[in-house]
C-alpha positions in Angstrom: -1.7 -17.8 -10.7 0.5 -20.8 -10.2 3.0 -20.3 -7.0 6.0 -22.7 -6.5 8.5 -22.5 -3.9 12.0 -24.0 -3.5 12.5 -25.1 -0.1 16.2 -25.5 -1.0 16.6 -21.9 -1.9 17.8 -19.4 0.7 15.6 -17.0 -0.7 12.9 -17.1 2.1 9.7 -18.6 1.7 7.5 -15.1 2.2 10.1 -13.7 -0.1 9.4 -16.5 -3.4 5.7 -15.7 -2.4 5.8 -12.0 -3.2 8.3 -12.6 -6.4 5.8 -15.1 -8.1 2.6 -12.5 -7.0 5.1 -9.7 -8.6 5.9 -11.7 -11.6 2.1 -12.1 -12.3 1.4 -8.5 -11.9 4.6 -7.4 -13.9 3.4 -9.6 -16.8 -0.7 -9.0 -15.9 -1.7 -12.6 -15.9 -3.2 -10.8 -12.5 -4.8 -7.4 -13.3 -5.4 -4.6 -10.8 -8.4 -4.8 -8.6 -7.7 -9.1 -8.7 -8.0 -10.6 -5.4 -5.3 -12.6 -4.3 -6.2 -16.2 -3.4 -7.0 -15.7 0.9 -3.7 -16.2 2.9 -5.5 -19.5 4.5 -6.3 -20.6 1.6 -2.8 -20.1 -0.4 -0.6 -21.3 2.8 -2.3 -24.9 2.7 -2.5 -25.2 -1.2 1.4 -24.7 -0.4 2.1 -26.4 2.6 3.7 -23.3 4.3 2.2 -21.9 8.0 -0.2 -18.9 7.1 1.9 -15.7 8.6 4.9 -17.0 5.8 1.9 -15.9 3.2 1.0 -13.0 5.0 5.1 -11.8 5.1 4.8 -12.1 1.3 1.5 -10.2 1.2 2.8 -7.7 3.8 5.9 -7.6 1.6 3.7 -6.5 -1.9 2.0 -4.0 0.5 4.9 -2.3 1.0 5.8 -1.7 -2.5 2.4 -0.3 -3.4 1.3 -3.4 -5.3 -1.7 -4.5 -3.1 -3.6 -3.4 -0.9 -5.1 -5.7 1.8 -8.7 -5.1 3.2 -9.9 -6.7 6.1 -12.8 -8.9 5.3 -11.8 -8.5 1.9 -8.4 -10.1 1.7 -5.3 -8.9 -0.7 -6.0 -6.9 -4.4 -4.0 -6.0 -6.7 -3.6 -1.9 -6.2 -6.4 0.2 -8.5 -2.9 2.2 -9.1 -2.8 1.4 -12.8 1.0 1.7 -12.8 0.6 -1.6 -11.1 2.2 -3.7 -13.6 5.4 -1.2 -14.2 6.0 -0.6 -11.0 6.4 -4.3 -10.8 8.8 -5.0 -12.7 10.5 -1.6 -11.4 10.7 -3.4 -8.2 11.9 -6.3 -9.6 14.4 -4.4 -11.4 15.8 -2.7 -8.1 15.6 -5.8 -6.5 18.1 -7.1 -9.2 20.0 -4.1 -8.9 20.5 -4.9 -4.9 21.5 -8.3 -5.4 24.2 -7.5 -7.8 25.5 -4.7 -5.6 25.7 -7.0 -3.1 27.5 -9.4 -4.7 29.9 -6.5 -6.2 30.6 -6.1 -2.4 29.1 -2.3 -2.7 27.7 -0.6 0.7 24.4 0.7 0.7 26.0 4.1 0.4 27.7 3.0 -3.0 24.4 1.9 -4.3 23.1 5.1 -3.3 25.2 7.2 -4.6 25.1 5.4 -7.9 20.9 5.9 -7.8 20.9 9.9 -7.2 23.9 9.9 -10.2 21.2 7.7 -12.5 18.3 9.9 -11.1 20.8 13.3 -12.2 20.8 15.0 -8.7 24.2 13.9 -7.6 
C-alpha cells in the first residue's frame, strides 16, 4: 500500500492517511483481516510524528473499517462489507464537501439524507 501526502494540501495530514488506507480497502488492494503497516513504522516511512498516523488510524476506527488491537496493531475489520462501506464513506465524505461548498447547514444535508433514505 503506497501512502503519499501533500503537505501543501489543507486537508490534514491524519486525514490523507485515512483516505489513502480507505482507498485501498474500497478497491481491496488491502483485504479484511490485513494488518496495517505499525503506526511507528508508517509515521517515519512518511516523515510525519506518530500520533498524526494514529489520528488517521483512530479516524478508520471510527467508521468501522479497522479495528486496532493492542500488541497487534491496526486490521482491516473481519466485517466483509469492508470494501463497500468504504467507498460508502467516501461517498458521504464527498457528499459533505459539496454541501459545504453549496453553503448548506448540517440541517440541509440532513434533511436531504432522511428524504434519500424515504423517512422524511
Amino acid at each position: 500500500m503506497l501512502i503519499r501526502l501533500d503537505h501543501a494540501s489543507p486537508v490534514p495530514l491524519g486525514d490523507q492517511i485515512a483516505a489513502a488506507v480507505r482507498g485501498a480497502i474500497a478497491d481491496a488492494s488491502v483485504r479484511t483481516g490485513e494488518r496495517l503497516p505499525a503506526a511507528r513504522a508508517l509515521a517515519d516511512s512518511l516523515g510525519v510524528n506518530v500520533h498524526t498516523v494514529l489520528r488517521g488510524y483512530q479516524r478508520l476506527r471510527e467508521e468501522g473499517l479497522i479495528e486496532l488491537r493492542r500488541g497487534r496493531g491496526a486490521v482491516v475489520s473481519a466485517d466483509t462489507t469492508s470494501p463497500g462501506r468504504a467507498r460508502l464513506v467516501e461517498g458521504v465524505r464527498d457528499l459533505v464537501a459539496d454541501a459545504r461548498a453549496l453553503g448548506l447547514t448540517d440541517d440541509e444535508v440532513l434533511a436531504m439524507v432522511r428524504v434519500g433514505l424515504g423517512g422524511g
